[in-house]
Every structure is written in C-alpha cells, then in structure tokens.
C-alpha positions as CSV (number, residue, x, y, z in Angstrom):
1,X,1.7,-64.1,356.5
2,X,1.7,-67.1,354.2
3,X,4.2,-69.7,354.7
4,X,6.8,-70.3,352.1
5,X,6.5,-73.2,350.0
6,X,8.8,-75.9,350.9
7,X,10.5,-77.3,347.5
8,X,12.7,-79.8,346.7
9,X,15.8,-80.0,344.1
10,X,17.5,-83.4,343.6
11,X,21.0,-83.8,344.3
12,X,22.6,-86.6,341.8
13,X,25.1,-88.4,344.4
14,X,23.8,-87.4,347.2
15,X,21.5,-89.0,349.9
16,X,19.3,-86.0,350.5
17,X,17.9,-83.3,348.5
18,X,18.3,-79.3,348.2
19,X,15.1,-78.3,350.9
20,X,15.1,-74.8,349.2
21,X,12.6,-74.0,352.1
22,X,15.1,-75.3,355.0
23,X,17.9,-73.7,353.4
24,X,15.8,-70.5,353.7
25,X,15.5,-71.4,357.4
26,X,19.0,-72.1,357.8
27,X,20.0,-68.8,356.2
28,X,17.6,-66.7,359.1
29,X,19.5,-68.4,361.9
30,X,21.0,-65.5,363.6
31,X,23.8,-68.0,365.0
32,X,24.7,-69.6,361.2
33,X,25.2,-68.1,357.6
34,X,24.4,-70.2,354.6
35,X,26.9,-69.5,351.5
36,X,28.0,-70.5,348.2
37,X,31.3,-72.0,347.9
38,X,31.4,-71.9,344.0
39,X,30.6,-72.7,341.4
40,X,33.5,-70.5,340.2
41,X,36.0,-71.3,343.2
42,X,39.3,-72.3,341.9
43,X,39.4,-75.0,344.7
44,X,36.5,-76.6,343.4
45,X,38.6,-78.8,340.9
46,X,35.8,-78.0,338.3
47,X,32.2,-76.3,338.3
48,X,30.9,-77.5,341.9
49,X,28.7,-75.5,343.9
50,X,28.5,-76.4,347.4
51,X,26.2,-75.2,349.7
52,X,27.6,-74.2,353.3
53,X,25.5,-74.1,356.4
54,X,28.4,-72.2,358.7
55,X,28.7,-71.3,362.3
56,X,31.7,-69.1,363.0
57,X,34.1,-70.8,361.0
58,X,32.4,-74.4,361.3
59,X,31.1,-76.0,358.6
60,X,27.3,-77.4,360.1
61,X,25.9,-79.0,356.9
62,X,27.4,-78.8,352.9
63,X,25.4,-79.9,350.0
64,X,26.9,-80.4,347.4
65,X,25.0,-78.7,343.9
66,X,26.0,-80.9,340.4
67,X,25.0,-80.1,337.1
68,X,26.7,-77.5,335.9
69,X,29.0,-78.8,333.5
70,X,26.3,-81.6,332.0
71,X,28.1,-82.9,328.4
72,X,25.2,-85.8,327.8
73,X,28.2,-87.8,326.8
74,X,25.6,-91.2,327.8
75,X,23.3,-90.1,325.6
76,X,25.4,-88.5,322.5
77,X,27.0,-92.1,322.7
78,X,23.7,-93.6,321.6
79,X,23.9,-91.2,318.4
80,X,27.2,-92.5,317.4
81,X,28.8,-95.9,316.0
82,X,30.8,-97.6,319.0
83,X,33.9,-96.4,317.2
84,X,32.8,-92.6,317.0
85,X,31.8,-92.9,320.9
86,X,35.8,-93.7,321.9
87,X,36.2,-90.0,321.3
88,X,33.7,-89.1,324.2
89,X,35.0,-90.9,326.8
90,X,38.3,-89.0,326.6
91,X,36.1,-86.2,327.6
92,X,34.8,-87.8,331.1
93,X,38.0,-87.5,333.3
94,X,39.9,-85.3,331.2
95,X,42.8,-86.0,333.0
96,X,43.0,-89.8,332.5
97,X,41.6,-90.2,329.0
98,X,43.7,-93.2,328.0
99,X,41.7,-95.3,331.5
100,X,39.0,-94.4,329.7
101,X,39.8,-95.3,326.9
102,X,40.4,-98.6,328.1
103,X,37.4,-98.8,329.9
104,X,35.0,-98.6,327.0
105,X,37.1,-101.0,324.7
106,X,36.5,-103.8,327.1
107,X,33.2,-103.4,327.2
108,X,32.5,-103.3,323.5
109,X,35.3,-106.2,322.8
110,X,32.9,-108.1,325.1
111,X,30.0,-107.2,323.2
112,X,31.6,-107.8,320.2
113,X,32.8,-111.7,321.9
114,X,36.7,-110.8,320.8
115,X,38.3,-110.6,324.0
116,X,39.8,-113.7,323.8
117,X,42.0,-112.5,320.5
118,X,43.3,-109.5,322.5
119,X,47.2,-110.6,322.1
120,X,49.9,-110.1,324.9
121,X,51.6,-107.6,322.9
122,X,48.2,-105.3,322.8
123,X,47.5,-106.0,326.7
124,X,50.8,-105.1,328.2
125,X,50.7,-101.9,326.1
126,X,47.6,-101.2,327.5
127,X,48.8,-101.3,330.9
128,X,51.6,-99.6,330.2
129,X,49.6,-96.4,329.1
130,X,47.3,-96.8,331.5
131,X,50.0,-96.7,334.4
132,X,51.2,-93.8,332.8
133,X,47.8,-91.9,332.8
134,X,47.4,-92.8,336.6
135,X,50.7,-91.5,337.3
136,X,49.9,-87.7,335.4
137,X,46.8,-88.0,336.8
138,X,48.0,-87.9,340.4
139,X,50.8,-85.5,339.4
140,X,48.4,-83.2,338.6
141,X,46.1,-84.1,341.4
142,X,49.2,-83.2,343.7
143,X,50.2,-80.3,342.1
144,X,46.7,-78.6,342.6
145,X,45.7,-80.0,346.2
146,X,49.3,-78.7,347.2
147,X,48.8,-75.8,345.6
148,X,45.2,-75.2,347.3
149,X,47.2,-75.9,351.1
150,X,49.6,-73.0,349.4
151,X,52.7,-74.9,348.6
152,X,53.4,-73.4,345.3
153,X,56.6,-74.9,344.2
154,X,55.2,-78.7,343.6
155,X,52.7,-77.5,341.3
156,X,55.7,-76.7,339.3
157,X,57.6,-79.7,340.0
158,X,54.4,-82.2,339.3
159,X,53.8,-80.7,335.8
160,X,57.4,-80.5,334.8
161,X,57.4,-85.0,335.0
162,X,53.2,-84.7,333.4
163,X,55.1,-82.8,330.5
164,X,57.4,-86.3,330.1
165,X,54.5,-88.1,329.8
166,X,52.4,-86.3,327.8
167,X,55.9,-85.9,325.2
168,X,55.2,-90.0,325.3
169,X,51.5,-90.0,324.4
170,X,51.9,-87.7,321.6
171,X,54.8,-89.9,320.4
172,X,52.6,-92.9,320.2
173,X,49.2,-91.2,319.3
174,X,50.1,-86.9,317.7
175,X,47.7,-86.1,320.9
176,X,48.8,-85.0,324.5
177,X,45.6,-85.8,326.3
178,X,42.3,-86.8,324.2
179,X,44.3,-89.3,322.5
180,X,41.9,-92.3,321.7
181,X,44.6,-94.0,321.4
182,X,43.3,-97.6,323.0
183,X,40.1,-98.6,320.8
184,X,37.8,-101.7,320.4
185,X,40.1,-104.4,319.0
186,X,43.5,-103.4,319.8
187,X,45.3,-99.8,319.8
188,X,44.9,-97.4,317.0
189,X,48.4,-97.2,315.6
190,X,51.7,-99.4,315.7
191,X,54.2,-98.8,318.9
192,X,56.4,-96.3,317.3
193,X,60.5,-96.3,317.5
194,X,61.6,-94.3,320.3
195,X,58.8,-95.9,322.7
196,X,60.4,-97.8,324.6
197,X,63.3,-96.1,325.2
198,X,61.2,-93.0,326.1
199,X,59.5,-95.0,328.3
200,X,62.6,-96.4,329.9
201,X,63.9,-93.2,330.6
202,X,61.0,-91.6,332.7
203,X,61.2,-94.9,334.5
204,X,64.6,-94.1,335.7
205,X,64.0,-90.5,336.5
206,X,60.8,-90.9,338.2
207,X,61.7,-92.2,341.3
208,X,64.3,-89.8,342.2
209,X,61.8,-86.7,341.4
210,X,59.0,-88.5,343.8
211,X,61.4,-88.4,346.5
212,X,61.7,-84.3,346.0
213,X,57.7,-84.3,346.4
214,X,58.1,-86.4,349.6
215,X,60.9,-84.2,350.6
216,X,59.2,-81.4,350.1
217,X,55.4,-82.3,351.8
218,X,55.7,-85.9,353.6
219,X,57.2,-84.5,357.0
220,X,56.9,-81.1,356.3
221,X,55.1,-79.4,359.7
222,X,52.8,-77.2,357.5
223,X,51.9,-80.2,355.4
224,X,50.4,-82.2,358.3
225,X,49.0,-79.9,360.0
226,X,46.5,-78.8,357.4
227,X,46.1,-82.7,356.4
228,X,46.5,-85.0,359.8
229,X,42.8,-85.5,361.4
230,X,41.1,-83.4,358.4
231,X,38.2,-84.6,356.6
232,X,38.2,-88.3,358.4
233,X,35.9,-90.8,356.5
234,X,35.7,-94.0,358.4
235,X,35.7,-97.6,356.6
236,X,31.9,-97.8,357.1
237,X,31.2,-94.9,356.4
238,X,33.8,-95.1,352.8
239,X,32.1,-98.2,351.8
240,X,28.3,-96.8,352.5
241,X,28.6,-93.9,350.5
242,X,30.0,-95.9,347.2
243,X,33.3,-94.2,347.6
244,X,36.4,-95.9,345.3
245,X,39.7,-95.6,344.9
246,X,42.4,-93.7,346.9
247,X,39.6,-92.3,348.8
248,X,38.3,-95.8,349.7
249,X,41.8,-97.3,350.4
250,X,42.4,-94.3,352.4
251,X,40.1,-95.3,355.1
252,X,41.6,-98.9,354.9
253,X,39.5,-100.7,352.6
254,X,42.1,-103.1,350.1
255,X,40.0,-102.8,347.2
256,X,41.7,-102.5,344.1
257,X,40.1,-103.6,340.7
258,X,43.1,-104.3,338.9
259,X,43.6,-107.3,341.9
260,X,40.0,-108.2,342.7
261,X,38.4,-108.5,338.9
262,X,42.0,-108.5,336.5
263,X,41.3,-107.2,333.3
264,X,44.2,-106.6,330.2
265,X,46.8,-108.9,331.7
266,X,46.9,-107.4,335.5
267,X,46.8,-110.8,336.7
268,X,50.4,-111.3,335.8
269,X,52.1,-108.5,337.4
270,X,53.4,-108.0,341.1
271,X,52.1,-104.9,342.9
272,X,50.8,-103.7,346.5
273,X,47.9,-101.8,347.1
274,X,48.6,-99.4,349.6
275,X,46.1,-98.3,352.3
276,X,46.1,-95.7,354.9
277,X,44.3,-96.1,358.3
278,X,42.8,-92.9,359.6
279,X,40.6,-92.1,356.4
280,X,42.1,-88.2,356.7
281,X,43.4,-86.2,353.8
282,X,47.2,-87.1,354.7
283,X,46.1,-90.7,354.3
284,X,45.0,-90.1,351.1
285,X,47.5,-88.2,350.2
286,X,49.8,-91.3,350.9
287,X,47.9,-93.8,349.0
288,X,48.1,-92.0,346.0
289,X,52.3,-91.3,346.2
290,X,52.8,-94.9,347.0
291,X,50.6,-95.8,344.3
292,X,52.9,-94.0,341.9
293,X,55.8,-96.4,342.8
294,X,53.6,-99.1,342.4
295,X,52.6,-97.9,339.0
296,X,56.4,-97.6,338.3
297,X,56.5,-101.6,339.1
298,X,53.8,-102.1,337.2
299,X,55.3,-100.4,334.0
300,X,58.7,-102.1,334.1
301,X,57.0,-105.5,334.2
302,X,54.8,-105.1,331.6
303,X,58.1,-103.2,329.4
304,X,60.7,-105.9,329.6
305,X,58.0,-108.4,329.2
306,X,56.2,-106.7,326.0
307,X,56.3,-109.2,323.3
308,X,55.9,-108.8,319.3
309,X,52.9,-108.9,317.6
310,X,50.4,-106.9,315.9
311,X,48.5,-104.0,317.2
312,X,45.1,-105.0,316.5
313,X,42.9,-108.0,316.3
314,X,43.0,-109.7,312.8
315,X,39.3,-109.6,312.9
316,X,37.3,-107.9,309.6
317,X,34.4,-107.4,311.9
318,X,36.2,-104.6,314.0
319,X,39.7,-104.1,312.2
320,X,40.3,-102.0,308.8
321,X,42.5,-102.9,306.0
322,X,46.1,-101.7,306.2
323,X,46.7,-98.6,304.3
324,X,49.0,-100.0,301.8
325,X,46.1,-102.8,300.8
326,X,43.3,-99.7,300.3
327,X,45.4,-98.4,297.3
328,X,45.7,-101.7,295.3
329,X,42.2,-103.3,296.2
330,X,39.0,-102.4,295.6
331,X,37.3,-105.0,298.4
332,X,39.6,-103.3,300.6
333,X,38.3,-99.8,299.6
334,X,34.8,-100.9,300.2
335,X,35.7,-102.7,303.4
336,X,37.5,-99.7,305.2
337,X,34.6,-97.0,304.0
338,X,31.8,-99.2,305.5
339,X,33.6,-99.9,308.6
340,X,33.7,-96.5,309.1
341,X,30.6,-94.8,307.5
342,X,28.1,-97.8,309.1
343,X,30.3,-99.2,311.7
344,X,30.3,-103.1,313.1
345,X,27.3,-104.6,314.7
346,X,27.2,-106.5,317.8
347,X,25.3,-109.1,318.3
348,X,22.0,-107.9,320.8
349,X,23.2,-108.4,324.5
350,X,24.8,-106.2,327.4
351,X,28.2,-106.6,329.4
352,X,29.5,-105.0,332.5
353,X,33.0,-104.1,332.5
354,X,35.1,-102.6,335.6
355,X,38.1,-101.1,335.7
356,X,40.4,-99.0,338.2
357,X,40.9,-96.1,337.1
358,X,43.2,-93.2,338.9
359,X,40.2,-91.7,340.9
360,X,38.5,-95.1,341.3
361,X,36.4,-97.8,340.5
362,X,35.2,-97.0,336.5
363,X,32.8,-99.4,334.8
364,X,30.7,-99.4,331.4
365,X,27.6,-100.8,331.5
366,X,26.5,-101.1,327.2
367,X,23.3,-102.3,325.4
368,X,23.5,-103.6,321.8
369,X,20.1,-103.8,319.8
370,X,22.2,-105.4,317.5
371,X,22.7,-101.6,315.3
372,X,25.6,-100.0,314.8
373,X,24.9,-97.8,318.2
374,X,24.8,-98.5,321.5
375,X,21.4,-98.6,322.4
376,X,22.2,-97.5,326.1
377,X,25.9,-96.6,327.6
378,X,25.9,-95.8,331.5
379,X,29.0,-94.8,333.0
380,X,29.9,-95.8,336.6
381,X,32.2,-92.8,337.6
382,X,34.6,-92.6,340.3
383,X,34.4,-89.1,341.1
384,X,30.8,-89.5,341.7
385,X,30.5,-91.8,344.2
386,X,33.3,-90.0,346.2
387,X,31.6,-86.8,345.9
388,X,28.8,-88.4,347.6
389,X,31.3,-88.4,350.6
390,X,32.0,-85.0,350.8
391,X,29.4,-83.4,353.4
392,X,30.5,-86.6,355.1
393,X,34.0,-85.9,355.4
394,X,33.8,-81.9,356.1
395,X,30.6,-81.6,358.6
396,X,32.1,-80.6,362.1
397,X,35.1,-79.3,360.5
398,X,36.7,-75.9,359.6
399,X,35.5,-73.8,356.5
400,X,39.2,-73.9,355.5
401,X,39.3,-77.7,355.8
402,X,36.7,-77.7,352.8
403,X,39.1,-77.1,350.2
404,X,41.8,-79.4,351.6
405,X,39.0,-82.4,351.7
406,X,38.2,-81.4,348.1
407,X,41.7,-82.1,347.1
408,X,42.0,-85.3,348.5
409,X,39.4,-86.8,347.5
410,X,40.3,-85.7,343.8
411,X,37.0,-85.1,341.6
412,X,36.8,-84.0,338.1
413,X,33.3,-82.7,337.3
414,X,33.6,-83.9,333.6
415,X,33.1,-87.3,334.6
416,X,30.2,-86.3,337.6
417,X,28.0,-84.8,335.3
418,X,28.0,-87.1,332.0
C-alpha cells in the first residue's frame, strides 16, 4: 500500500505547521479523536478553526487554522491616499476602531514630520477617546467571555454602559463604531457642545456599575472555578510567544506601551498597570477590570485638564480649508478638491509607531516613495501574537477549558487576518 504523502500548510502565528499527514495519524489513534472546533463556533470570537487532538476530554495538541476572514487591508492601503486608508484600519479590531485610528495617525504624522504641531487640546482628546474605546472594548470582551462560562446576565449589563459610549462617539463623529474620527493632523471635526458633559456623566456612573460586574463574577464560586488554574501561560513562556497586553500582564509581565514608549500626551497622566501572577484566565480577567478604573483615571485627567484650541494642525500640507472659506475663495476651492482627489505627499522615508491598544501592543510600520500612497503598511496586531499562545495555554487541559482560554485571551479575527 503506498504511503500517504506527508504535506505541509503554514500556520501564520504559529511555530509549527498543519502536518496534514500527522494529523491523519493522529486521527487513526484508537486512544485520541482529532476535531474541528470551528470555524463557525460561536466561542471562537470570530472565524477561527482550531484543530483538536483529544483524548477523553483532554486536549493533547490544538492548532490553530487562520485565514478565513483575510480583508487584505495591508495591501488595499497601498491603493489608497493615506487619508482614504484611515477608513481601513477601523476595520482591523472592530471593536476598538478609534485605537486604531490613532495608531495609523501617528505613524503618518511622523511621516509627514508634523508631530511636533499636534496641540494639547488635540492630544488629550485623543486619549480621552481612546480610553473610552478600551473601556467598550473590554465591556464587550466581558460580556462574551462571561457569557461563553454561561453567566448570561453581564452580557446584558456590559452592553447596556458600551451603549453610553457608543451614544458619545456618534455625538462627536454621526458613527457608533467605524468612526474615523482621529486622522492624520488632528481629529476630523470640532468637540461638539454636550461632550463634555456627556463624558462627565459616564465617568460618574461607571464606577458604581463596575462594582455590579465584580459583584456579580469576582468571588462568585462558579466564576473561579471555571477560571482559577485554567489556561496558565507562564512569564517565559508569555514573552516567547510575542504575547501583549492583558494577556502578557496577566502572567506578570509590567509592560504597558502607554508607560514604556508615551505617545499623545500619556507621559503626563497618573495611572497603574495592573498585573496578575498565575498567568490563568481569572488573572486575566482581573487585569482587564482593573484596567477599566485605571482608564477612568486616565479620562478625568485628561477632561479637567483639556485646554482650547483648534482641532487640527494649521498645516496646508495635511489640513483643508474651513468650509465657510471654500464658498468665498477660489484658491480655497482648488486647495480642498486636490487635497482630497490627489492627497499629500510625504517626503520618502519609513517610521515605526507603537501603541497600546485594548488587546495589546499595536504598531504601524509605513513606507513613503514619496506618492500619495503608502508604498508598504504592515500592521503589528495584538490579537496575533496572543493567538500564537493559545495551544500553549490549553494543551493538558480540558476540552471545555478551550473556550474559557479563548475568552481571556480576547482575539478579534479582523485584525489576525489583515
């Protein structure tokens, strides 16, 4: 009988590769079953296949399949002017497009060499949407990992405070979530009237509605057992696989971008970064409610020290005419249609640019060949280096400890497969 062919599918993200010849193998074992968890499994936070080598109800190996959901954001980007790209970086992580957002308009204000005109007033709004979107992104991260353990009711509770935010974000931008809303040069509209007092309010509900969440799951005796000891990741091990972000400082590692490499002002505001100790899911769990209330900090700093100004650089090269000057002025005209028909051109160069975004560490890496397009845009992702840590973290465990590690470690395939 001939032999089957071994052959081999790579894994983005992953240190080994798909052995379709092994997995064969595996799936003869009379004392293991290989199966597909996915791609359509609701626990899988997205289109994720992973490949399960199980024995009774423990997990032996898991491979994780990517791929499924490929956008081609990277390369669409090098089709587009740098404005036109914004709009594709809402569509990474989904759930935090305003980080992204921000992300991308450091990279091309340092392309563009206008960083230094970035006023106060632009930077601390920055961070104040930013801490917002890391805040609705781990309400909705809660909401769904709780839901996965089965504790229905916070789902309900975590999206009923995301609606509060997402009632601010279409207040300062029409949008709820692909907003666009931070862009090269500054934001894309004025602060509107309400803002701050919108924003003030959440900030004194908040804390009293994160206390109901920790009321609900912190001590609660279901809670901890389907999170305490599940899905350990040890510091080495956290660090080795590229992991970022709660799942990083979960295992103990203070590493926080907004402290090591400050970027739009963080430098001047007062916050911890929390870290856990055993690297399991409740540790992760914790890292990403006590970041909440450090977000909360972060957002009343940067509120009652927001000064006036305007919105946007007073730079030509990036920054179009006010409205009222394009009806009365025909140099105006002509400036705001070929800023947006050709775009602005950056001088030929590349810059690195990292950020912390809720899921992680998030950096732009963009070439300029000195046209109107990025000649390359490669995205760092968060949820792509802690996917990498998944077989990792659920190897030796239960099948039903799968989802739970999935949860924690909070991936969103839009920004895996770019």
């Amino acid at each position: 009988m001939q032999q089957k062919e071994k052959t081999s599918t790579p894994i983005a993200g992953y240190s080994y590769t798909i052995d379709e010849g092994q997995l064969l193998e595996d799936s003869q074992r009379k004392d293991t079953m290989t199966i597909n968890m996915g791609p359509q499994h609701p626990s899988t936070h997205g289109v994720l296949r992973l490949i399960l080598t199980i024995e009774g109800e423990t997990v032996v190996k898991a491979v994780p399949d990517i791929g499924f959901l490929h956008t081609g954001i990277e390369k669409t980007a090098e089709a587009k002017s740098y404005h036109q790209a914004l709009v594709l970086t809402d569509r990474m992580d989904y759930l935090a497009p305003l980080n992204n957002n921000l992300g991308y308009s450091l990279a091309v204000e340092r392309l563009l060499g206008i960083e230094d005109e970035i006023n106060e007033k632009i930077k601390f709004a920055r961070v104040i949407l930013a801490e917002l979107q890391r805040i609705a992104s781990h309400l909705v991260w809660l909401g769904t990992s709780a839901l996965d353990l089965g504790a229905q009711s916070v789902f309900l509770y975590c999206f009923r405070e995301r609606e509060i935010i997402l009632d601010i974000f279409e207040l300062v931008s029409g949008v709820r979530m692909m907003t666009s809303y931070i862009c090269p040069g500054g934001l894309q509209a004025e602060l509107p009237t309400g803002f701050e007092a919108q924003v003030r309010a959440f900030l004194k509900l908040f804390p009293d509605r994160l206390r109901e969440y920790h009321d609900l799951l912190t001590n609660n005796q279901l809670w901890l057992e389907r999170t305490r000891n599940v899905a350990v990741l040890t510091q080495e091990d956290a660090i080795a696989f590229g992991t970022s972000g709660p799942t990083l400082r979960g295992s103990g590692v203070v590493w926080d971008i907004r402290k090591v490499f400050p970027y739009s002002g963080y430098e001047q505001f007062d916050f911890d970064i929390p870290v856990g100790s055993a690297g399991d899911v409740y540790d992760r769990y914790m890292v990403r409610m006590l970041e909440m209330s450090e977000s909360l900090k972060i957002i009343q700093q940067a509120l009652d020290g927001l000064p006036t100004g305007p919105y946007r650089v007073q730079n030509k090269k990036v920054t179009p005419p006010p409205k009222w000057q394009i009806t009365g002025s025909m140099e105006a005209l002509i400036h705001h249609f070929k800023l947006f028909t050709e775009g602005y051109r950056p001088p030929k160069g590349e810059v690195f640019v990292r950020t912390e975004s809720p899921k992680g560490e998030l950096a732009y890496y963009l070439v300029s060949d000195g046209s109107p397009n990025p000649y390359r845009m490669h995205v760092r992702s968060a949820s792509f280096g802690n996917l990498q840590a998944l077989p990792r973290m659920v190897e030796g465990s239960f099948l039903s400890d799968v989802v739970a590690a999935i949860g924690s470690i909070d991936i969103v395939l839009g920004e895996v497969d770019r």
